[in-house]
N, C-alpha and C positions, 0 to 999 in steps of 0.2 A: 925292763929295757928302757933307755933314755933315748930322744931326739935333740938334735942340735938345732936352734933356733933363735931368734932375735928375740929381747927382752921387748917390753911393754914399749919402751921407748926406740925403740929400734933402733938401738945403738950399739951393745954387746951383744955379742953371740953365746946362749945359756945351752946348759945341757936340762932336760926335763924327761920327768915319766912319761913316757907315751900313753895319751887316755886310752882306756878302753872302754868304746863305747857302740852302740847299735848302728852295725851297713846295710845290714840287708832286711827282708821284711820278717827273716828267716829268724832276727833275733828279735823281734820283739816278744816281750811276753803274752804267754795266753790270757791274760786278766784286761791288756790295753788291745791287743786283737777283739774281744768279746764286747768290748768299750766300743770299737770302730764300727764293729756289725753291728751293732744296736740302735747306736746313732744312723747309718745309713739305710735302717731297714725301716726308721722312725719320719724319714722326710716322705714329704707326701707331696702329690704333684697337685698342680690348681693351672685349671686354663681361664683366658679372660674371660668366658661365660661363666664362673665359678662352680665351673664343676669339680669336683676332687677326684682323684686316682690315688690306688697303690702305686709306689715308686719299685716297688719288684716285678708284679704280674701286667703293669699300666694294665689297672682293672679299676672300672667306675667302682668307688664307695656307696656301701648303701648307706638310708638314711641314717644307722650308726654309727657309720664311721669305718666298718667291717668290707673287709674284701674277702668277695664272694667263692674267690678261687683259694686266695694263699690261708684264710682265717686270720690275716693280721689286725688286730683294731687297733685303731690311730687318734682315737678319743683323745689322749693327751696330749696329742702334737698339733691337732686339725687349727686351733686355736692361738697356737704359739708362731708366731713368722719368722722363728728361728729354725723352723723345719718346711717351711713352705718352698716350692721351689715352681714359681709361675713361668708355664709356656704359653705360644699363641694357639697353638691347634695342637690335639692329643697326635694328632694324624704324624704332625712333622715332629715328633718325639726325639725322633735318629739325629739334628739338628740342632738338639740343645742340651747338648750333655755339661755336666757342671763338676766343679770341685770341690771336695772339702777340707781344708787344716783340721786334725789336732795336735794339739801342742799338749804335751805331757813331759814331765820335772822325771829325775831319775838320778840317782845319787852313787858315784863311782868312786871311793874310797873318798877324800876329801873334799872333791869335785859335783858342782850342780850341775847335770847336764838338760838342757832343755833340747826337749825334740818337736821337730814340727813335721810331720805324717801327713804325707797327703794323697787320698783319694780321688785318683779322676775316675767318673762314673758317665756311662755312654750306655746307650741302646744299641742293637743290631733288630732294623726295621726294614726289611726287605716284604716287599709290596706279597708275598706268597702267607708270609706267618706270619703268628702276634709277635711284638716287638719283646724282646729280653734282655735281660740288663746285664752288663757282665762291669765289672769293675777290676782298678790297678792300684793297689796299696805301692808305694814306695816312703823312704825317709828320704824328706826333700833337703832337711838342711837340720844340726847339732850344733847346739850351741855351749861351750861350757863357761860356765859363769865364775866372777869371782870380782871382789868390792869394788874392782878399777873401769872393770868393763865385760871383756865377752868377745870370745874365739869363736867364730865360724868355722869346726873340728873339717868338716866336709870341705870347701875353699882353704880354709887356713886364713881367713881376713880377721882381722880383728877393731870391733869398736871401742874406741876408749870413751866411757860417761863424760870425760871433762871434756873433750870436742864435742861430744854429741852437747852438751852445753854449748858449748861456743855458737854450735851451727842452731841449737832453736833460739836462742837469747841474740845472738846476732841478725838471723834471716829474717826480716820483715814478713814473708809468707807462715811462718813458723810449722813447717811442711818437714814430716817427722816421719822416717820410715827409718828403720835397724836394718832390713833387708832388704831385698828386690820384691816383696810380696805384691807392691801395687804393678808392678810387669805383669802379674797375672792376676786376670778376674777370678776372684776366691765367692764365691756363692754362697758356704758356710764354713762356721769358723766355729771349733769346739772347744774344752779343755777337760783332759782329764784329772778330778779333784778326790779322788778316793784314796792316794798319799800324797799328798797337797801339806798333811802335819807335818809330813819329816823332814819340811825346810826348815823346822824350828830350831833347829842348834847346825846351821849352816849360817851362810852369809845373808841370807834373808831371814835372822833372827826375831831383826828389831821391826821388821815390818807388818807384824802380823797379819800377813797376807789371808791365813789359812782362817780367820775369824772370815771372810767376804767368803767362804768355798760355798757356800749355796748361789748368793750374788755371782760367782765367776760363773755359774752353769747356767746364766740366764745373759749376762753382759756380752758385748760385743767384742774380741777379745782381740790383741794385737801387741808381738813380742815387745815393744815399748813399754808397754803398761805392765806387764808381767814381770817384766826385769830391770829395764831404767829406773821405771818410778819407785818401785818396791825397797830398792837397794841404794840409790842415791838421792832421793830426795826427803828431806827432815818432814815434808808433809804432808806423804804418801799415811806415815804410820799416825799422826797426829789423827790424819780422816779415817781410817780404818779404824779407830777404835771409837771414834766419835760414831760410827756406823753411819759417815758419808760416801757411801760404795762408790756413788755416781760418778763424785768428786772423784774420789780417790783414782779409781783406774777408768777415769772419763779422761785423759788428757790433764794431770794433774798437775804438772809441769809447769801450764801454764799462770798455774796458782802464785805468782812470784810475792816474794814478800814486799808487799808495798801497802803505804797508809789506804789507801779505797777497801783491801782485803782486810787491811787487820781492825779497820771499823766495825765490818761483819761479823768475825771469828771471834770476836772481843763482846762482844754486848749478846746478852742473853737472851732477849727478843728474836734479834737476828738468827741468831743459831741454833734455839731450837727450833724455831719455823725451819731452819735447813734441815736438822735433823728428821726433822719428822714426817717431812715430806722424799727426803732422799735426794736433793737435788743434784739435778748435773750439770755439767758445765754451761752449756745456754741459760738453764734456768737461773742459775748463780747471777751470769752475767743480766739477765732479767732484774734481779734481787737486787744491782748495784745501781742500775738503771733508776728502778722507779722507786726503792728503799721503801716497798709497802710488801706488809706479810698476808696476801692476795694469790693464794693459789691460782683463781680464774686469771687475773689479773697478769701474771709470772708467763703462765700457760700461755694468754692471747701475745706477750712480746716475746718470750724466747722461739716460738716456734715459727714465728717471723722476723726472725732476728737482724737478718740483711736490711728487711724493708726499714725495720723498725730505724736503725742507724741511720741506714739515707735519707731518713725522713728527718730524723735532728740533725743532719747535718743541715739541712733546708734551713728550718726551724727549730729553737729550742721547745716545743711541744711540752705542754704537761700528758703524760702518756694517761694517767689515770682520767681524763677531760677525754683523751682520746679515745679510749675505751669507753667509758659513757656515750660518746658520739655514736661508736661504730652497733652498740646496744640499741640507743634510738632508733637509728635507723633500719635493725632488724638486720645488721651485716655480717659476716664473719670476718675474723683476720685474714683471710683468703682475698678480701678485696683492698688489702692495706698498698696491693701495686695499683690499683687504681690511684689510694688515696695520695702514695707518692706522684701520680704522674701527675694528678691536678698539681699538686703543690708544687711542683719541677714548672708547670705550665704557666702557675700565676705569678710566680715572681719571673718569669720570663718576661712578662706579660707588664710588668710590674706594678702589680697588685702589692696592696698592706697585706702582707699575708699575720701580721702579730692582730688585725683586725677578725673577732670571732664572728663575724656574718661569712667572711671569706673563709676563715679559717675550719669552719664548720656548716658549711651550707645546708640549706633547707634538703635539697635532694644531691648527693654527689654524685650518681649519673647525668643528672642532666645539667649540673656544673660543670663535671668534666667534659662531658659533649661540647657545650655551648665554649669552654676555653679552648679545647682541641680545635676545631675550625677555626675562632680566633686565628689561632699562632699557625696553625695550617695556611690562611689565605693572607696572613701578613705576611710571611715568610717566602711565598709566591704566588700572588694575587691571582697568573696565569691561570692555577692548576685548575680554580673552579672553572673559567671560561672553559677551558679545554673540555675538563667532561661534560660540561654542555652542550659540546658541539658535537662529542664522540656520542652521548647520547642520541641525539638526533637523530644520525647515520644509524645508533642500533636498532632504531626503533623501526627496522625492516624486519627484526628476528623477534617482536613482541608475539606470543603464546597465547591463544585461548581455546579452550574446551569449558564443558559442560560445569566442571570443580577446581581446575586452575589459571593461571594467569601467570605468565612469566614477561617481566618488563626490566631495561637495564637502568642500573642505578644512575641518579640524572644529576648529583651536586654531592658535593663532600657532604652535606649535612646526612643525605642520605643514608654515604657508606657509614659514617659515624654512630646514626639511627638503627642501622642492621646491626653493626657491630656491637650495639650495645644489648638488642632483644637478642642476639646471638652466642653471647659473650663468647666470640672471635674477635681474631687479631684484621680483618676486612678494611677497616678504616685507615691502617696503614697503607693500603694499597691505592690511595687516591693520587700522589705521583705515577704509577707506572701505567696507573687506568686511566690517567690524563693525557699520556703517552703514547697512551694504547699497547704497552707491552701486554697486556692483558686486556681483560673484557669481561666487569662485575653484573650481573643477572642478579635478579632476585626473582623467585618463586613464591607467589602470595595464594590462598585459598583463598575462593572469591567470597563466600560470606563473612571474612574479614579481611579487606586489601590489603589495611595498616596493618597487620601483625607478620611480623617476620615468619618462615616457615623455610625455604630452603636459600642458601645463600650458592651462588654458581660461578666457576671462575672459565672464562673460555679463552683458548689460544686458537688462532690459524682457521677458525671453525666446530673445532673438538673441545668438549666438556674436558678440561683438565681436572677438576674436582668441584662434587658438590655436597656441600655439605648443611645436615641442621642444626638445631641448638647446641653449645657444647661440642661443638665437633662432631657430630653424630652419626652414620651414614644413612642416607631416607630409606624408605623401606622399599622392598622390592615392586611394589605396585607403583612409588611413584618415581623410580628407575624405569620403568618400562614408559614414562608420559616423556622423561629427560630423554629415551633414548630416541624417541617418535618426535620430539622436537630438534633434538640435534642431526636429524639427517635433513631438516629446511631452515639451518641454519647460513643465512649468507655471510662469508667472512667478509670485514671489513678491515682492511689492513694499510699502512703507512703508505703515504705516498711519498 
């Protein structure tokens, strides 16, 4: 049978075989069914207390890994976060049901068809029985392929590879989707690689895709990478055989041919440190960066890669000094938004930031404290009056028993001082507590005043949140002192 239809160019009207290809769940085969149930029998559930459950029976794991009810062991997945599926409370299970893609290849006389399967998986959690899991296979979306581009069989849309150029090569966001998949939260994404070989005398000959088919059963997987890059780009197959997985279907794409890349791909140094390590796309961009074959080094910029940029845009940094600094001081790249905010604060300030006593201070908390207030009370000299004075007036609702003390924060330097033992965002709130939109407490144990312990934010009279280090919530013994103080709370409010 033939369809009438517009050619690629949408310009003539062609006559074509009609594909035939998978509608219902009815036709998939029993080999990629058996695939589906495996994988979804394989996710294991984890709540923020890291407790683990079976994703069938929601039954606590014991300490092997074994559910007590169904016999499932999850030994091989407990470990892998491509089958974790974290909620807040087992209890509210019914609440957070999830999805999954797979996407499996399937060959219809000439034609590549890719399918993308997807499982929505929900609970029925009625307060009487244990919760059970019931799941909806459908084929969400077919794709058939071929060298130009790629039919959406289900819609009938079609992408063409040379726009999809246009649009990543021209779009400054460089924001890449074939489908609608980001419309929906996908939880997990599979692929099935057990006839993964018999693209090899199709149009993905030259890609050799099917050497990465272990890599694909671990990688994050997303129709772009599987069929744009495979099929239209010269250095999808170049990294695939050099066994750069990461590269290859990390967003390969973006690998464009320009001198900065072909310095790398070109000198033998460079590239087998790539090889060998597998790197992916951040890490690369790490490697262009600091041009040193430094694992640790790679590791500490790519995985802060935002901070790391904002940071030379400030400053051209030697990142390898920077890493030494953050070593000295026993820090991790975790605190590299700190080390932006000094650096944002002292050329505010305008400091020599090319000066290495600035550039690298003795202690960068108490650098950055000491410039935060700076530019805080430059920028409005009121604020600190103000919470002086708001102080004052709080100091009707000061706290004491026999083990705590609660007194309101009295100067910026203060909020600054909490916010630093706290590592909270507190110090920002010295405008609106100058203000008095709010009303900052601090909670000290009295055999050490100066040590931060609970930080307290009050509206109208009421505890709006208190919290300890980290964000932490205090424990319920000194929940019950907050809750005995917040009923001789006098509010103090705007006149």
């Amino acid at each position: 049978m033939l369809q009438i239809k517009y050619d690629d160019e949408f310009k003539n009207l062609i006559n074509e075989p009609i594909c035939d290809f998978w509608k219902l769940k009815e036709d998939i085969p029993d080999n990629v069914i058996e695939f589906i149930t495996d994988i979804s029998n394989s996710i294991v559930i984890k709540t923020y207390d890291n407790f683990l459950y079976c994703s069938r029976c929601v039954n606590k794991l014991d300490e092997n890994n074994i559910c007590s009810i169904c016999g499932k062991n999850y030994s091989e997945t407990v470990n892998n976060p491509k089958y974790i599926n974290i909620i807040a409370d087992i209890n509210d299970i019914r609440y957070f049901p999830y999805t999954i893609h797979y996407y499996v290849f399937d060959i219809k006389g000439n034609d590549v068809i890719l399918y993308i399967i997807k499982e929505s998986i929900y609970y029925n959690n009625p307060t009487t029985v244990k919760p059970y899991k019931t799941s909806e296979i459908i084929i969400n979306k077919a794709y058939k392929i071929n060298k130009n581009g790629m039919y959406e069989l289900i819609s009938n849309k079609y992408y063409s590879f040379d726009e999809i150029d246009k649009f990543i090569y021209d779009d400054e966001s460089n924001n890449f989707a074939l489908d609608n998949e980001l419309n929906d939260y996908i939880d997990f994404k599979f692929i099935y690689t057990d006839n993964i070989d018999m693209l090899k005398n199709t149009v993905y000959k030259y890609s050799h895709i099917w050497d990465a088919k272990e890599y694909l059963n671990e990688c994050e997987i997303c129709v772009g990478n599987i069929v744009y890059s495979p099929i239209h780009l010269k250095q999808f197959e170049y990294l695939i055989k050099h066994k750069l997985y990461n590269l290859a279907l990390d967003d390969s794409y973006l690998l464009k041919y320009e001198n900065k890349y072909k310095e790398f791909f070109n000198n033998d140094k460079y590239l087998n440190f790539m090889i060998e390590n597998n790197l992916d796309n951040k890490e690369f961009n790490a490697l262009t960066m600091c041009k040193r074959t430094d694992m640790s080094l790679i590791k500490f910029i790519s995985e802060k890669l935002y901070y790391i940029e904002k940071i030379l845009e400030i400053q051209k940094i030697n990142l390898v000094e920077l890493k030494k600094y953050f070593d000295s001081q026993n820090l991790s790249n975790e605190y590299l938004v700190e080390y932006l905010d000094y650096l944002s604060i002292a050329k505010k300030l305008g400091l020599d930031i090319k000066d290495k006593k600035i550039l690298y201070p003795d202690n960068l908390f108490d650098a950055h404290d000491k410039l935060y207030t700076e530019i805080t009370i430059l920028e409005d000299p009121s604020i600190n009056k103000d919470i002086s004075k708001l102080s004052s007036l709080l100091e009707l609702n000061v706290y004491e028993d026999d083990k705590y003390i609660i007194i309101p924060a009295s100067s910026i330097e203060s909020l600054v001082d909490e916010s630093t033992q706290q590592q909270n965002c507190v110090r920002t709130y010295s405008k609106r507590y100058s203000n008095n939109d709010v009303q900052i407490y601090f909670m000290r144990k009295k055999e050490d005043i100066t040590k931060s312990f609970v930080t307290i934010e009050v509206q109208n009279g009421k505890i709006i949140q208190a919290r300890t280090k980290l964000n932490e919530l205090p424990s319920s013994d000194v929940n019950l002192v907050l809750k005995k103080w917040e009923k001789q709370i006098i509010p103090v409010i705007n006149e």
